[in-house]
BAFI-3210 file (N, C-alpha, C; in Angstrom, 3 decimals, decimal comma, padded with zeros to 6 digits):
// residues 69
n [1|2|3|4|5|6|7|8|9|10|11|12|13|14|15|16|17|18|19|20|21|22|23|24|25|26|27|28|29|30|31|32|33|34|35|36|37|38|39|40|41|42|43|44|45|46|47|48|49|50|51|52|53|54|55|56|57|58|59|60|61|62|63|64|65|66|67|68|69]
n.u [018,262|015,684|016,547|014,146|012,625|013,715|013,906|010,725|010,177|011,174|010,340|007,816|008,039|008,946|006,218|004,405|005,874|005,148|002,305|000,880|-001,707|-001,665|-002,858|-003,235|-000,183|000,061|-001,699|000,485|002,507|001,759|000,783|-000,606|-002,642|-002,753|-000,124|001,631|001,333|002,269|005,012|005,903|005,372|007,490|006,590|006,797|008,828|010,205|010,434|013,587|012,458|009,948|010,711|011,994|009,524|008,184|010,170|010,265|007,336|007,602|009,290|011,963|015,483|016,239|018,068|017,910|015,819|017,060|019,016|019,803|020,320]
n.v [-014,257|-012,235|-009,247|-007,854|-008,683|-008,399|-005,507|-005,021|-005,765|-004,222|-001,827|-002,848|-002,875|-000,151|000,827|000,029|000,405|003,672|003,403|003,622|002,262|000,256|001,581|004,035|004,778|004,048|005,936|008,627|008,036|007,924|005,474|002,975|000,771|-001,882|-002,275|-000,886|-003,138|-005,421|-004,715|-004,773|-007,851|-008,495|-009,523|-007,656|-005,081|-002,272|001,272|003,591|006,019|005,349|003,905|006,306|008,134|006,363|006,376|009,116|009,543|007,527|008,835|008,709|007,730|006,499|004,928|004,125|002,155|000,003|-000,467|-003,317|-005,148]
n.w [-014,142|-016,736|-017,596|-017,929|-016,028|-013,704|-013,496|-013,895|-011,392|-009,551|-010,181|-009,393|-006,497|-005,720|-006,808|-005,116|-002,660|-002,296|-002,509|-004,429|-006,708|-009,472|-011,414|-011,241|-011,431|-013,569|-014,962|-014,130|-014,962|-017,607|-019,262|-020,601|-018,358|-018,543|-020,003|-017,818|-016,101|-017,693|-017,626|-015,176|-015,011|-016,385|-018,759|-021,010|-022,507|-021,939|-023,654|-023,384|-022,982|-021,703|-019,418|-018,376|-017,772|-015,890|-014,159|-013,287|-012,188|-010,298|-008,391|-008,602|-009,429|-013,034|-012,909|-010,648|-010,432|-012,001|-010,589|-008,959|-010,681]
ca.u [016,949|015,909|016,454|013,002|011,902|013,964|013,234|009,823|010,820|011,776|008,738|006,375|008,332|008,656|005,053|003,715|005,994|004,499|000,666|000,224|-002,190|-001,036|-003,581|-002,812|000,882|000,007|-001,871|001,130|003,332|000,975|000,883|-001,821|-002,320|-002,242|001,161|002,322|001,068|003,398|005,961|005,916|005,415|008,431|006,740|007,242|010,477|009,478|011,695|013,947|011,185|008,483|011,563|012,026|008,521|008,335|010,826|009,601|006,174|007,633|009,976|013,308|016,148|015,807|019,330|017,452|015,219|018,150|020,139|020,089|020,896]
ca.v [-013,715|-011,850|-007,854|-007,696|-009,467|-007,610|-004,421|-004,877|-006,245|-002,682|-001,184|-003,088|-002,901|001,127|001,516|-000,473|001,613|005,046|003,036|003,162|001,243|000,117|002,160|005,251|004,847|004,034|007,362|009,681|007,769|008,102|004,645|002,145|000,045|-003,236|-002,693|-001,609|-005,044|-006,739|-004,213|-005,688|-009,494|-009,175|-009,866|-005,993|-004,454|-000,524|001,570|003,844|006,635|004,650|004,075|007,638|008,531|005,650|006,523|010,452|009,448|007,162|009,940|007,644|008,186|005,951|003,889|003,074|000,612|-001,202|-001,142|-004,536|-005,530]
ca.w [-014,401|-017,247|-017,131|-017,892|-014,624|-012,320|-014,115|-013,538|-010,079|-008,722|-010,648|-008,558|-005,193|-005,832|-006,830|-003,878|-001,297|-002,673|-001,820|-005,599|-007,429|-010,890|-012,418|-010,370|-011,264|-015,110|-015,278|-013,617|-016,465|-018,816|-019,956|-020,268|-017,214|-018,970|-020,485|-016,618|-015,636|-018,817|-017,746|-013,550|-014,414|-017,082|-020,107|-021,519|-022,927|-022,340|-024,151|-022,462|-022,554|-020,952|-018,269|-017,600|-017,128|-014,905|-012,934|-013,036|-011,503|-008,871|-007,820|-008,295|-010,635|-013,802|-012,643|-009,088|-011,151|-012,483|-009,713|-008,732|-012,232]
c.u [017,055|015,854|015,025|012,321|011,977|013,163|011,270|009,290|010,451|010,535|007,484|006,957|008,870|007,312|003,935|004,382|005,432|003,244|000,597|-000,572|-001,106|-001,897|-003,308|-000,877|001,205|-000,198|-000,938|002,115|002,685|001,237|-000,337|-001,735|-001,996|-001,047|001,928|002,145|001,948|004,620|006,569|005,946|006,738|008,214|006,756|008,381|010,161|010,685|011,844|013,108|010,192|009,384|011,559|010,911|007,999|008,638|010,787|008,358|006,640|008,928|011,551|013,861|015,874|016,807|018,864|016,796|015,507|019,102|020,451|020,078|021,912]
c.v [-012,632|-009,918|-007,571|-007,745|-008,729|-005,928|-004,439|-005,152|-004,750|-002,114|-001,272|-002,595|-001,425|001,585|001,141|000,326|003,058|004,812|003,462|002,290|000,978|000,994|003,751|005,900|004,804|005,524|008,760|009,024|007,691|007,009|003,812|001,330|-001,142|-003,337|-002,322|-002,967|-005,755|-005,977|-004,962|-007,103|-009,314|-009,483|-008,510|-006,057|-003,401|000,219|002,921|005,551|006,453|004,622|005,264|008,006|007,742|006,068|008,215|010,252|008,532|008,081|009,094|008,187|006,776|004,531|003,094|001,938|-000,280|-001,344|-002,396|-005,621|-006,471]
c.w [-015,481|-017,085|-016,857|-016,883|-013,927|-012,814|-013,247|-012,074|-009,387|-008,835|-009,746|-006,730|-005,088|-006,106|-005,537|-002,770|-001,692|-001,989|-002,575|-006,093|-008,781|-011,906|-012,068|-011,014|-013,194|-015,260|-014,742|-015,074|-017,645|-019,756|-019,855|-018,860|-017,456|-019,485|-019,164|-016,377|-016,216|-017,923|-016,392|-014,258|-015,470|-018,621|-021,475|-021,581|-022,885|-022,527|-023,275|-022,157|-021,841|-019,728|-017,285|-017,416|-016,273|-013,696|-012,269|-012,088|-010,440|-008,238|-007,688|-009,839|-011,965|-013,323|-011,109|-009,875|-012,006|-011,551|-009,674|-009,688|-011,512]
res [x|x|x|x|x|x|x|x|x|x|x|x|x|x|x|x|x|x|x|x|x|x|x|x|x|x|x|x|x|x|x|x|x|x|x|x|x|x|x|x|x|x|x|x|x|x|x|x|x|x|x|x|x|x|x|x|x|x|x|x|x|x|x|x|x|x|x|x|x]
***
Protein backbone atom coordinates (compact mmCIF):
# COMPACT_ATOMS: atom_id res chain seq x y z
CA UNK A 1 0.00 0.00 0.00
CA UNK A 2 0.94 3.32 -0.88
CA UNK A 3 2.50 5.62 2.05
CA UNK A 4 -0.03 7.92 1.12
CA UNK A 5 -2.95 5.54 2.05
CA UNK A 6 -1.71 4.46 5.26
CA UNK A 7 -0.61 7.93 6.09
CA UNK A 8 -3.88 9.07 5.69
CA UNK A 9 -4.99 5.77 7.33
CA UNK A 10 -3.78 6.91 10.90
CA UNK A 11 -5.05 10.51 10.13
CA UNK A 12 -8.53 9.33 9.95
CA UNK A 13 -8.35 6.62 12.74
CA UNK A 14 -6.63 9.48 15.12
CA UNK A 15 -9.11 12.13 14.16
CA UNK A 16 -12.15 9.90 14.68
CA UNK A 17 -10.80 8.71 18.28
CA UNK A 18 -10.45 12.51 19.46
CA UNK A 19 -14.65 12.69 18.12
CA UNK A 20 -13.28 15.05 15.47
CA UNK A 21 -15.04 16.01 12.50
CA UNK A 22 -12.82 16.55 9.44
CA UNK A 23 -13.69 20.04 9.40
CA UNK A 24 -13.08 20.59 13.10
CA UNK A 25 -9.68 18.90 12.72
CA UNK A 26 -8.91 20.89 9.31
CA UNK A 27 -9.46 24.16 11.22
CA UNK A 28 -7.02 23.25 14.43
CA UNK A 29 -4.42 22.39 11.41
CA UNK A 30 -5.25 25.10 9.64
CA UNK A 31 -5.80 23.48 6.43
CA UNK A 32 -8.66 23.38 4.09
CA UNK A 33 -11.06 20.59 4.72
CA UNK A 34 -11.14 19.32 1.22
CA UNK A 35 -7.42 18.75 1.02
CA UNK A 36 -7.88 16.78 4.68
CA UNK A 37 -10.37 14.61 2.81
CA UNK A 38 -7.45 14.01 -0.27
CA UNK A 39 -5.05 13.78 2.61
CA UNK A 40 -7.40 10.55 4.55
CA UNK A 41 -8.53 8.75 1.23
CA UNK A 42 -4.68 8.86 0.00
CA UNK A 43 -4.94 10.91 -2.86
CA UNK A 44 -2.76 13.99 -1.11
CA UNK A 45 1.04 14.10 -0.57
CA UNK A 46 1.06 16.91 2.41
CA UNK A 47 4.35 18.14 2.90
CA UNK A 48 6.14 17.57 6.00
CA UNK A 49 4.65 20.90 7.46
CA UNK A 50 1.07 20.10 6.83
CA UNK A 51 2.29 16.68 8.78
CA UNK A 52 3.40 18.44 11.78
CA UNK A 53 0.48 20.58 12.22
CA UNK A 54 -1.50 17.56 11.78
CA UNK A 55 -0.04 15.79 14.14
CA UNK A 56 0.09 19.08 16.61
CA UNK A 57 -3.78 19.35 16.50
CA UNK A 58 -4.40 15.66 16.99
CA UNK A 59 -2.10 15.72 20.00
CA UNK A 60 0.27 12.74 18.56
CA UNK A 61 3.89 12.90 17.69
CA UNK A 62 4.39 13.31 13.85
CA UNK A 63 6.25 9.50 13.76
CA UNK A 64 2.83 8.00 15.44
CA UNK A 65 1.17 8.64 11.95
CA UNK A 66 3.73 6.64 10.18
CA UNK A 67 4.17 4.16 12.47
CA UNK A 68 2.71 1.40 10.81
CA UNK A 69 4.69 2.22 7.77
Amino acid sequence: MAITTDFGRAVRTAREAKGLSQEQLADLANVHRTYLSGIETGSRNPTLEVVDRLARALDVSPAALLEDR
